[in-house]
C-alpha positions in Angstrom: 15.0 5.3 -39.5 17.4 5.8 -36.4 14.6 8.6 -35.7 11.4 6.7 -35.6 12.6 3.6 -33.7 13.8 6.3 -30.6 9.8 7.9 -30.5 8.6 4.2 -30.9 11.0 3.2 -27.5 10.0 6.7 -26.0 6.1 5.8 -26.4 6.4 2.4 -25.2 8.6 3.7 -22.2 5.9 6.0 -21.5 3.0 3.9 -21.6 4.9 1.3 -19.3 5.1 4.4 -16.9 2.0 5.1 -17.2 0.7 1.6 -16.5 2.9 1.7 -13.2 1.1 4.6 -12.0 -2.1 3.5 -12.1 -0.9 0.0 -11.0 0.2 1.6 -7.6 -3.2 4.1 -7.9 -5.7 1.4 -7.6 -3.0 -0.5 -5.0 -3.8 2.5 -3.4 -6.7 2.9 -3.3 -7.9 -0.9 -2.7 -5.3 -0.5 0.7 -7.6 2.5 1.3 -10.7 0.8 1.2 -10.0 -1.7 2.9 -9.0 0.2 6.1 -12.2 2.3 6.1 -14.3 -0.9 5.6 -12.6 -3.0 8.6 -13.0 0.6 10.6 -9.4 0.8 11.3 -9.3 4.5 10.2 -12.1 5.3 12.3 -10.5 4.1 15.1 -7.0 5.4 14.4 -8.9 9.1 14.1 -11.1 8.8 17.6 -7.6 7.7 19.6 -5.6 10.5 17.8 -7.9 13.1 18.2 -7.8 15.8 21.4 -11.5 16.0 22.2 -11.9 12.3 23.0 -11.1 12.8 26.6 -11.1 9.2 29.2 -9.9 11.1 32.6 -13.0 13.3 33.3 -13.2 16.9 33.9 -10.0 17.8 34.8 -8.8 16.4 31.8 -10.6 18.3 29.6 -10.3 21.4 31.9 -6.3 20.7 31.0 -7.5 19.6 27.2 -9.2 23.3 26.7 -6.4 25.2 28.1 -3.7 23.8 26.7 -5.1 25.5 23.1 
């Protein structure tokens, strides 16, 4: 008796777990989208990324060498 009422409280503890992570999954996810849709990530990447270069050719003269 004492044996099958701790699996049943394991299984439910488990599934609640479970639920959680795909809760915060699809959270995720739907946060995700949303950024790429507005084009927020787009932008985030071009500013972060080396080879977008605003100060001409020395700057990218400086950009190259630098690697």
């Amino acid at each position: 008796m004492i044996q099958a009422c701790r699996e049943s409280g394991q299984s439910t503890l488990e599934a609640a777990l479970v639920l959680v992570i795909l809760l915060g999954l699809s959270l995720a996810l739907g946060l995700f989208w949303h950024s790429v849709k507005q084009g927020d990530l787009t932008q985030s990447s071009f500013r972060g990324a080396s080879h977008v270069l605003d100060g001409g050719d020395i700057r990218a003269v400086q950009d190259i060498v630098s690697f």
